[in-house]
C-alpha positions in Angstrom: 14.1 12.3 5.4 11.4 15.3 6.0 12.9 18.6 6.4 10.4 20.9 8.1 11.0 24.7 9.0 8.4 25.7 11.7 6.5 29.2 11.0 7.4 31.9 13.3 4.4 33.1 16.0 3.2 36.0 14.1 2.9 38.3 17.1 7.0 38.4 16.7 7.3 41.2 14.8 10.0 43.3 16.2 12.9 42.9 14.1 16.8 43.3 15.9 18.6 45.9 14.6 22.5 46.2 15.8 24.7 48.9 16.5 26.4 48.5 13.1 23.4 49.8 11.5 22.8 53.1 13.1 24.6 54.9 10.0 22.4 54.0 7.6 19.2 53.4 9.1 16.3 55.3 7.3 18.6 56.5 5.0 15.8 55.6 2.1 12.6 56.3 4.5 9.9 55.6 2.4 11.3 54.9 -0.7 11.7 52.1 -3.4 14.4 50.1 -4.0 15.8 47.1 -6.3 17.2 44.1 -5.3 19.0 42.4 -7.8 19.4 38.6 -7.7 21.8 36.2 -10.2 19.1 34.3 -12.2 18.4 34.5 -15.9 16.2 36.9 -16.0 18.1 39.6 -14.9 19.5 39.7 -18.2 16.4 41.0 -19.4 15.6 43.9 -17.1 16.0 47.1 -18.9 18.4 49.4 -17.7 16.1 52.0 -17.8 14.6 50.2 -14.4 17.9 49.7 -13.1 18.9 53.8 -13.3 15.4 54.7 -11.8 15.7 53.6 -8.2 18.2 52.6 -6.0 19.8 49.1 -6.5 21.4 46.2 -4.6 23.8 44.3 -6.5 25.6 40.7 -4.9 28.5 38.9 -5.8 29.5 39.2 -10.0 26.5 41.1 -10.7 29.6 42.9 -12.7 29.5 40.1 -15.2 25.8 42.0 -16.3 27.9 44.5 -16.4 26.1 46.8 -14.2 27.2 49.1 -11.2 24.2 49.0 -8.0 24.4 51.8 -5.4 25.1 49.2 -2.9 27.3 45.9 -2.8 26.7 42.6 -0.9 28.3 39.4 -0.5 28.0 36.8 2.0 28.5 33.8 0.3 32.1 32.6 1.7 33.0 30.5 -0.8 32.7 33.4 -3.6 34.7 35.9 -1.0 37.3 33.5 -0.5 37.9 32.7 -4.4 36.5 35.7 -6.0 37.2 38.3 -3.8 39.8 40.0 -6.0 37.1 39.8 -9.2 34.4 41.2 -7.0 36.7 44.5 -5.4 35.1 46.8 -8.1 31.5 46.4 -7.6 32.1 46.6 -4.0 34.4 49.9 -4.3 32.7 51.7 -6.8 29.1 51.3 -4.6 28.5 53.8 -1.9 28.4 50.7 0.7 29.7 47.5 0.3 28.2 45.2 3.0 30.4 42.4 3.2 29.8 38.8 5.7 32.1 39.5 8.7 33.0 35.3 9.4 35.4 36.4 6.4 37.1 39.2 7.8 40.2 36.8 8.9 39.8 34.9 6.5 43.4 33.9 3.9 42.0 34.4 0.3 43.6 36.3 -2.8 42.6 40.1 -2.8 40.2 39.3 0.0 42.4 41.4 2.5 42.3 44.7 0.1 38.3 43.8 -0.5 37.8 44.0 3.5 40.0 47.5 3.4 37.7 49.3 1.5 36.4 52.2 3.1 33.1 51.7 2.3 32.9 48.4 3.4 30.4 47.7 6.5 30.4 44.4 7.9 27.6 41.7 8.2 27.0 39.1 10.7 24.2 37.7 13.0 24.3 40.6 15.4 23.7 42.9 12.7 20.3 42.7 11.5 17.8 39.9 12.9 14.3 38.9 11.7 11.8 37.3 14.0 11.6 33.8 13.3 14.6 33.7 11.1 16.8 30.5 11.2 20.1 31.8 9.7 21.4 34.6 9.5 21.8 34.0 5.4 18.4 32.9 4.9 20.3 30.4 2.5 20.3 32.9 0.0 21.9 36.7 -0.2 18.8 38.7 -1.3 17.6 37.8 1.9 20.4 39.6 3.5 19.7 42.6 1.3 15.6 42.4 1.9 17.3 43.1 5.7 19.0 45.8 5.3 17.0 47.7 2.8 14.2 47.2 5.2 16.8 49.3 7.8 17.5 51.4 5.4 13.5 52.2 5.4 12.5 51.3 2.1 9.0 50.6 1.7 8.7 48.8 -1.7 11.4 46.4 -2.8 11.2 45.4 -6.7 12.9 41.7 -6.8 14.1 41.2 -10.3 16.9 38.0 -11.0 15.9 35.8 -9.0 14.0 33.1 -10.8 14.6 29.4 -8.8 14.8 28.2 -11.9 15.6 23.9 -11.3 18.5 23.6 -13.1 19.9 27.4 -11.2 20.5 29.2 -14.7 22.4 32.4 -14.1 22.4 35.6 -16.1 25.9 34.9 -17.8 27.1 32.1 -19.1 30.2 33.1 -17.0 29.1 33.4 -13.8 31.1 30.8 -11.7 28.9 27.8 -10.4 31.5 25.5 -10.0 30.2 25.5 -5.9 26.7 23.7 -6.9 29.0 20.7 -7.7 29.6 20.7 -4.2 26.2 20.0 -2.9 24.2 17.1 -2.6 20.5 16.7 -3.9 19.6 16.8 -0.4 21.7 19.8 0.9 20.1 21.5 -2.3 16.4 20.8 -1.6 17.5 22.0 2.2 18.4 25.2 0.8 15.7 25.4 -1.4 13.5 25.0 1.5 15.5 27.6 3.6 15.3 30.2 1.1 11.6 29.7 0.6 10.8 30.0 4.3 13.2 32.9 4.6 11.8 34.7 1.7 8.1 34.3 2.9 9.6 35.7 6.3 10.8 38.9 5.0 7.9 39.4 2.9 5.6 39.0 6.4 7.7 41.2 7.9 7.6 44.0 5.1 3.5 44.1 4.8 3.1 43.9 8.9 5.5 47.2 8.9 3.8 48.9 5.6 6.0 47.3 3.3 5.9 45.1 -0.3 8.5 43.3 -1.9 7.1 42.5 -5.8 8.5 39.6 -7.6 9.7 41.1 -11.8 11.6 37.7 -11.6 10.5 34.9 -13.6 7.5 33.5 -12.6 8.4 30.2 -9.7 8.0 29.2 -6.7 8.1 32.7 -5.3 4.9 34.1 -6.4 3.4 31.3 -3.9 4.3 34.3 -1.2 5.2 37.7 -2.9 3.7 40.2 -4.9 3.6 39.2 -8.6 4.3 43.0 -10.4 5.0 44.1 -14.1 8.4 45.8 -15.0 6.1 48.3 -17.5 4.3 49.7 -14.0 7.3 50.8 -12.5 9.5 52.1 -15.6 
């Protein structure tokens, strides 16, 4: 079986931006921002990177331990088992953006996670790329590359995310009990998905000004973003 993601018409360039985001849009006009993924290599990014700019930390990125400006999750299956280990990174960032299919959802400590008042909610109305195919991109960094885009940074430094084969995270106790869940085929799908998504965003980011630069482990990834070096941005 062949999956096959069509490219997008490249004169489809306006991206959809919802109501929801009005209070933070352009917040960071102009600036540059991190966007923290869960791979190995994050354990190896010097906190003197991660204090210089801005960062976007998802899911247990409190297992690093490390605190990011802002807060994402998306992933359902973390919010509705983790929601209660996750409640500090989300309430100790200045936003927490959080997927709003999970907003009625039954999970421990997921109702007090939603009750935050920094919490802003995240769905398909709220931020749309041209060309996109879900509103995931099959992987949360994707949601973040959205709405850091909104938030009008210019330069996105990617570190943590390494699409390493055997998806090696950057603690030994990160919980990856979920891959067990997936077949071979559902995970080359999302493979797939991420890389079209991630190839999107980029697009999108260099037709409006933009860069996102891969400090990740080399993969995959540099087929389609900027390759950087931690040393030129510390």
């Amino acid at each position: 079986m062949t999956i096959r993601f069509e490219p997008y018409h490249p004169e489809d360039t306006e991206v959809f931006v919802g109501s929801a985001a009005e209070e933070w849009t352009d917040m960071h006009a102009g600036e540059t921002g991190i966007v923290m993924g869960s791979g190995e290599s994050l354990k190896y990014i010097p906190r003197e990177l991660l204090y210089k700019y801005p960062t976007f930390g998802v899911n247990h990125i409190r297992l690093l331990p490390f605190q990011p400006m802002y807060f994402c999750s998306i992933d359902e299956y973390y919010l509705l088992h983790y929601a209660r280990e996750m409640h500090d990174s989300a309430a100790n960032a200045e936003l927490a953006f959080l997927s709003e299919l999970m907003l009625a959802a039954p999970g421990i400590g997921l109702t007090e996670l939603y009750r935050l008042e920094n919490a802003r909610f995240f769905g398909e109305n709220t931020i749309r790329f041209p060309g996109e195919y879900c509103m995931s991109g099959e992987n949360v960094p994707y949601v973040v590359f959205k709405i850091a885009y909104v938030m009008g940074f210019t330069t996105i430094l990617l570190v943590g995310c390494d699409r390493d084969k055997e998806w090696k995270y950057f603690s030994d106790d990160y919980p990856a009990e979920h891959l067990e869940f997936r077949s071979a085929l559902d995970f080359e799908i999302k493979k797939l998905g991420m890389d079209y998504h991630f190839k999107l965003a980029a697009d999108i980011y260099k037709k409006n000004g933009g860069r996102i630069i891969n400090l990740s482990f080399p993969s995959v990834l540099d087929d389609f973003l900027e390759r950087g070096t931690i040393e030129d941005y510390i």
